[in-house]
N, C-alpha and C positions, 0 to 999 in steps of 0.2 A: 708489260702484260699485253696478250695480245687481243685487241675488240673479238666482242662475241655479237652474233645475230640473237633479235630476240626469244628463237628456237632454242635457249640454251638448256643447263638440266635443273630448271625452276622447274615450281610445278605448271601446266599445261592454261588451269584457271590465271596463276598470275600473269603469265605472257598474254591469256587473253585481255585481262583487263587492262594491262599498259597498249594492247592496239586498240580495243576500246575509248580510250583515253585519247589517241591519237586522232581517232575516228570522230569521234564527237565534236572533236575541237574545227576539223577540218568541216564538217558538215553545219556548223555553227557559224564558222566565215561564209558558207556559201559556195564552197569549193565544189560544188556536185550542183551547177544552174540547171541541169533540167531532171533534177531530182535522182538521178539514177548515180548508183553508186558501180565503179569498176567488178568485172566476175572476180571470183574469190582467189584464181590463181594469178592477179595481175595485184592483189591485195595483197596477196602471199610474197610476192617478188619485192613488192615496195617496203612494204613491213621488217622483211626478212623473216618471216614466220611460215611454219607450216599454215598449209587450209583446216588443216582440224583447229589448231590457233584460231588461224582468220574465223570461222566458222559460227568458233566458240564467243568471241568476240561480238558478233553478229546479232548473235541469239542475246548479248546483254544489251545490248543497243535495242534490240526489240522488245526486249521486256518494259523498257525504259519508255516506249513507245516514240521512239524517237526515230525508225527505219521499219518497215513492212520488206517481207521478205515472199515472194509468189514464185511455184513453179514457173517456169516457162517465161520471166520476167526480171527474175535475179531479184537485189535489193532496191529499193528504194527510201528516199523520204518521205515518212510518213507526214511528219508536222514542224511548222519552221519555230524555231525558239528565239526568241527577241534580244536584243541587246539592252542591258538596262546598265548606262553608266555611272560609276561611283565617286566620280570625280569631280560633279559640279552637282550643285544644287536645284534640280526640277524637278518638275511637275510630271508624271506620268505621259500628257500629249506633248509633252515639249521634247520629253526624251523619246517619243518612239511616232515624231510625226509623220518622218520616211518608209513606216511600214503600214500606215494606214489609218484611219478615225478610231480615236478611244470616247468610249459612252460611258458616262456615267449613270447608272440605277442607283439616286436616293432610296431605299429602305428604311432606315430612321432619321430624322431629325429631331431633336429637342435639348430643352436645359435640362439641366442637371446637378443634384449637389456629387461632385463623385469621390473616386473613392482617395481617401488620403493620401495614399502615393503620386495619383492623378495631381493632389494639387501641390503637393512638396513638389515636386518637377517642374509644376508651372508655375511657382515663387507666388500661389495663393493662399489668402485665408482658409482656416478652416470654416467648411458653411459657404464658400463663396460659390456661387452658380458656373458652368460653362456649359458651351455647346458640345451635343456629343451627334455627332454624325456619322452613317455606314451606308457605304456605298458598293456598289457591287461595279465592277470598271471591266468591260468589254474593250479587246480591239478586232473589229472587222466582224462584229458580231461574235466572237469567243470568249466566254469568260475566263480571265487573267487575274484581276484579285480581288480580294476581300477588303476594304479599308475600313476602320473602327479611328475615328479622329475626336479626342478634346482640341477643344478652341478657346481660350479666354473671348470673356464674355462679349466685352465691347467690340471685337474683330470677329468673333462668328456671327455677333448677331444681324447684321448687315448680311449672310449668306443667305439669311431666309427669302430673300428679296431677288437674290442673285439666281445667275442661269448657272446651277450646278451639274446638267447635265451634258454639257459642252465644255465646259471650260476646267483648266484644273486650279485648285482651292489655292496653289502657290501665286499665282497670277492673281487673283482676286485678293488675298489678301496685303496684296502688292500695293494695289488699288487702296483699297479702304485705309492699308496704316498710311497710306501716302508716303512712304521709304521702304526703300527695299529688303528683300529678306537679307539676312548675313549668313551665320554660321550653323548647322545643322550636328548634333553628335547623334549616331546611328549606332546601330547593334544589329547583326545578320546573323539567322541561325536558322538550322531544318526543326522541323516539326512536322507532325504528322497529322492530318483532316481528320478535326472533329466532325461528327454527322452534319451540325447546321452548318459549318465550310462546307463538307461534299456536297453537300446538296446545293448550296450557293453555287459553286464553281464548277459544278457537274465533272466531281472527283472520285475516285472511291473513297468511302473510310480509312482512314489511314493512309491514305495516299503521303507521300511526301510533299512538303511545302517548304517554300524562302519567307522565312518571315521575318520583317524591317522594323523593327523600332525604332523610332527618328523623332528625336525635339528639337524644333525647328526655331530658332531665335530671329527677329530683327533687325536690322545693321545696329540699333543703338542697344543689342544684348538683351533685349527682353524676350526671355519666351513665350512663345503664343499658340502651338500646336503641335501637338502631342499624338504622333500616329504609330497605329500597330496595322501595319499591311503585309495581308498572307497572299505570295504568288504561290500561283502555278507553276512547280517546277520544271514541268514537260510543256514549259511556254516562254520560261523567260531565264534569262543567262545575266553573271553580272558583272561587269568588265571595270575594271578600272588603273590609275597608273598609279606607280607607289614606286618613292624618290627615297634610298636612303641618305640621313642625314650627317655632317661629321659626329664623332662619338661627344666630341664635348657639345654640340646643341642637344643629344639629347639625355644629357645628366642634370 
């Protein structure tokens, strides 16, 4: 069979969205350092796509807010999207300290009796207390995301004392259990901004979001924090490596 350009006879939308696709990826490495993206028939040529293609493409990239598009100027980068890696265990400034200071805004702390699933997860009593904490996490002065965290008791309550607004909670409770975290099971999935998110994140309603569920254990398997963090998806990107394994390890 012989290769076809991606001009072929799809419909017009799909070819845009696989240069789209292309586009993003390449703009997310960084491929475009002073922000300006190639005119649309040098797009056209690399792609193999017509310009009404490129075009269309374009216009999804900017709805996404991820390219501004000006007369007399061509495309640009409107807003850089961050790397957040999957493949090791950190702390928000740990992972993204090459692109600048992340600030924490406490908005709640307190105990808590919470809700049953809260403490089935964290291998608590029923009635036993935890910390529950929400933080609104800037980097470079933008707000990035929302975090909503339980803590077992004896490991958050020592946070009250701590500098929460510098540092991030993996590190601290690194500190306080005196051993390091271990294993983490996570869950990633979109959702869309409720009003108290938009308003936190200065989103729209319904805005798209990345949001992480993550019970974070330490080395000796005890769970100890239980977070639900909703990013910014027009902020942050999520990378990571994934090994497959032979079939009989995973039977």
């Amino acid at each position: 069979m012989e290769p076809v350009a991606l001009d072929d006879r799809r419909p017009r939308a799909d070819r845009a969205r696989q240069v789209a696709d292309l586009l993003r990826r390449q703009i997310i490495q960084g491929s475009f350092p002073q922000g300006q993206l190639p005119l649309e028939a040098a797009l056209a040529r690399e792609f193999g796509a017509s310009r009404n293609t490129v075009r269309q493409a374009l216009d999804l990239l900017r709805a996404e807010g991820l390219v501004e598009r000006c007369p007399g100027v061509g495309t640009t980068v409107a807003a850089e999207k961050y790397p957040h890696g999957l493949h090791r265990l950190l702390g928000l400034a740990e992972t993204l300290h090459e692109h600048g200071q992340v600030v924490n805004q406490v908005r709640t702390m307190t105990l808590i009796e919470p809700p049953a699933p809260v403490s089935r997860r964290l291998g608590l009593a029923p009635g036993e207390q935890v910390v529950y904490l929400e933080r609104l996490r800037s980097l470079n002065g933008l707000p990035l995301s929302l975090d909503l965290t339980y803590l077992v008791r004896d490991a958050g309550e020592p946070l009250f004392a701590a500098d929460l607004v510098n540092n991030d909670i993996f590190v601290l409770l690194e500190r306080i259990a005196g051993q390091p975290l271990g294993v983490a099971e996570l869950t990633l999935e979109a959702v869309n901004a409720d009003p108290h998110t938009a308003a936190a994140l200065g989103t729209p309603r319904g805005a798209a979001l990345l949001m992480v569920e993550r019970l974070t254990h330490l080395a000796d398997g005890r769970p100890v924090d239980l977070e639900f963090v909703r990013f910014r998806g027009d902020r942050l990107t999520m990378r990571g490596h994934l090994r497959r394994t032979p079939e009989e390890e995973r039977s």
